[in-house]
N, C-alpha and C positions, 0 to 999 in steps of 0.2 A: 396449425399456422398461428391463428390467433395466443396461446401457448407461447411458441418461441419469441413471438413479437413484446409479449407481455415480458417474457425471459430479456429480451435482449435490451428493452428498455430502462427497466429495473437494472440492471447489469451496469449500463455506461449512466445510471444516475447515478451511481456510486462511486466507479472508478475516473468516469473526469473531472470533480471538481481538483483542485490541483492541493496535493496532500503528499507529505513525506516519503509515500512509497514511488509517485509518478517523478517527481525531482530527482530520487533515486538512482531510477529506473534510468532517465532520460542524459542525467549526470554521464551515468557508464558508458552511453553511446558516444561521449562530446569526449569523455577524456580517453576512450581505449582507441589505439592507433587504427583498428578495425572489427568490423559490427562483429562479429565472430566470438572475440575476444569479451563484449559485453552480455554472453549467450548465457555465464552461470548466473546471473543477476536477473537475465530474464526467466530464466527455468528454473532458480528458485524463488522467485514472484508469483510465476504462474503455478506451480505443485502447494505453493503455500494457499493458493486462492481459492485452486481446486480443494484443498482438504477445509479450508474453512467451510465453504461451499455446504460441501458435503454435510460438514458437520453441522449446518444451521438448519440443512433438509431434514438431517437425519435426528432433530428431536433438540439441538443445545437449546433454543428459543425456550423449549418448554422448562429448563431446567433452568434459566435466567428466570424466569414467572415464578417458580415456584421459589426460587432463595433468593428473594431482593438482596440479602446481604452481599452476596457475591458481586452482583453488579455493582454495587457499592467497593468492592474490594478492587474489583478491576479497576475503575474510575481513579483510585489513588492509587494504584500500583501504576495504570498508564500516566497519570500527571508527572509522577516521580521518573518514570522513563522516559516522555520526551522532551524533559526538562533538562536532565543529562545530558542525551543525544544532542537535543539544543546547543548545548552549553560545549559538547567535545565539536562540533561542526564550524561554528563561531570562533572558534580560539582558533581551529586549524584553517579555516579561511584567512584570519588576521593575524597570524605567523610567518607567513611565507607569502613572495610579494613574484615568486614564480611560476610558469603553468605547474598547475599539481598534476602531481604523478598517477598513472594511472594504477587503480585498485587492483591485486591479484585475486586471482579465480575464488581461493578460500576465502579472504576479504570481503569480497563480494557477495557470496554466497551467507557469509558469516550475519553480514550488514541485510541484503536482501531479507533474511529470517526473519532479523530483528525489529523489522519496521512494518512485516508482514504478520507474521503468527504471534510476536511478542507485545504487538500494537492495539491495547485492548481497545480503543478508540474505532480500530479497525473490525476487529471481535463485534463489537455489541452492535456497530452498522451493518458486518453480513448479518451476524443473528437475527437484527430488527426486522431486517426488509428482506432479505431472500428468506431468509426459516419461516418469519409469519405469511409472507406471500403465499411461500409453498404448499401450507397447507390446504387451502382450495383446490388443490390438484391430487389426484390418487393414480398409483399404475403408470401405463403408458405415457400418459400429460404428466407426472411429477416427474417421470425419467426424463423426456423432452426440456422442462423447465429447468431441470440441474445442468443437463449437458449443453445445453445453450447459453447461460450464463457464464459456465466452467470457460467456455468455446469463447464468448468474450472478450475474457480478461486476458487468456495467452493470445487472441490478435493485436487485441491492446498494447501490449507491455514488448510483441515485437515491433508495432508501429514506432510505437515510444523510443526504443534504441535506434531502430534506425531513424526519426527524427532527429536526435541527439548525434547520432554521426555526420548527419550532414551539416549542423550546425558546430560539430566539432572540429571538420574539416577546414572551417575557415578561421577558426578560433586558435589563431597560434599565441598568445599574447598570456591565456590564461584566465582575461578577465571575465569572460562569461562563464566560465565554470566554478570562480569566486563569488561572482553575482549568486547565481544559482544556489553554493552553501550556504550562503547568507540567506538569501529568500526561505530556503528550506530548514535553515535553522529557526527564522520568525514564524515559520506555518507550524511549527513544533510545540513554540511558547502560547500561540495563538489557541491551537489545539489543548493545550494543557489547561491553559484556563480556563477554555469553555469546560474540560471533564469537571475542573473542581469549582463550577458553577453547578455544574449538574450533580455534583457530590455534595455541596454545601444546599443545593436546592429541595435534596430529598429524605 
């Protein structure tokens, strides 16, 4: 018990502060006519978290320790990526003055990847905190500590859409969901130059 509590703490320390994949995530619920509809964006949110997951349990931590360079590489490969992302969210918000369209499934899934598994900002806080946590744990308690975490992020990310549909429900106009790219376009910029604080810092 103690275990899962520790898992599930650590877990929603990560995933609630409000970051590019939760806007995402919540976006799909407000603009898809029904929660259903926003299901590839949550399942591939959740497959992408579970394999980061995994992969911080299963040793990447130790292989960030060992090649500082790398983390250094990620930090300006992710500034350069959600400076982009930034920059294409912001022009398609301030282009168009009508409810946006809702994303298709591909789209969705496409974008979901890319703010999940392609998001090294994302990367280097599982590996920080779940992979060095984990190791305190052998066996049965490290199995407990992944699958709880894992367990988590997919309650999360469905809560998350269907928040987003019920707030999309009333949102005929558009504007909250223009808000919303905006916001998530500045938590990008925001995020980019904390990485190349952290890159110029080391």
């Amino acid at each position: 018990m103690e275990v899962m509590i520790h898992a599930v703490v650590l877990a929603f320390g990560l995933i609630l502060p409000l970051g590019v994949q939760n806007v995402f995530i919540f976006n799909q619920g407000l603009t898809q006519k029904k929660y259903l509809h926003a299901l590839p964006a949550v399942v591939t949110a959740g497959i992408s978290d579970t394999l980061l997951i995994g992969a911080a349990v299963g040793g990447m931590s130790l292989i960030l320790v060992q090649w500082p360079l790398l983390t250094q590489v990620l930090y300006a490969a992710g500034c350069l990526f959600l400076l982009y992302m930034a920059w294409g969210l912001w022009r398609a918000s301030a282009s168009s003055a009508e409810a946006p369209a809702a994303m298709s499934a591909g789209r969705q899934v496409a974008f979901a990847a890319s703010v999940s598994i392609l998001n090294p900002h994302a990367l280097l806080d599982t590996v920080a905190v779940i992979g060095t946590s984990s190791i305190q744990y052998e066996g049965i308690e490290r199995m407990y500590f992944t699958m709880t975490t894992m367990a988590v992020s997919w309650v999360w990310f469905l809560g998350l859409a269907g928040a987003g549909r019920l707030v999309g429900s009333n949102d005929h106009t558009g504007r909250v969901r223009h808000a919303l790219d905006r916001l998530s376009a500045l938590i990008m910029v925001g995020l980019a130059l904390m990485m190349c604080w952290k890159l110029l810092a080391s």
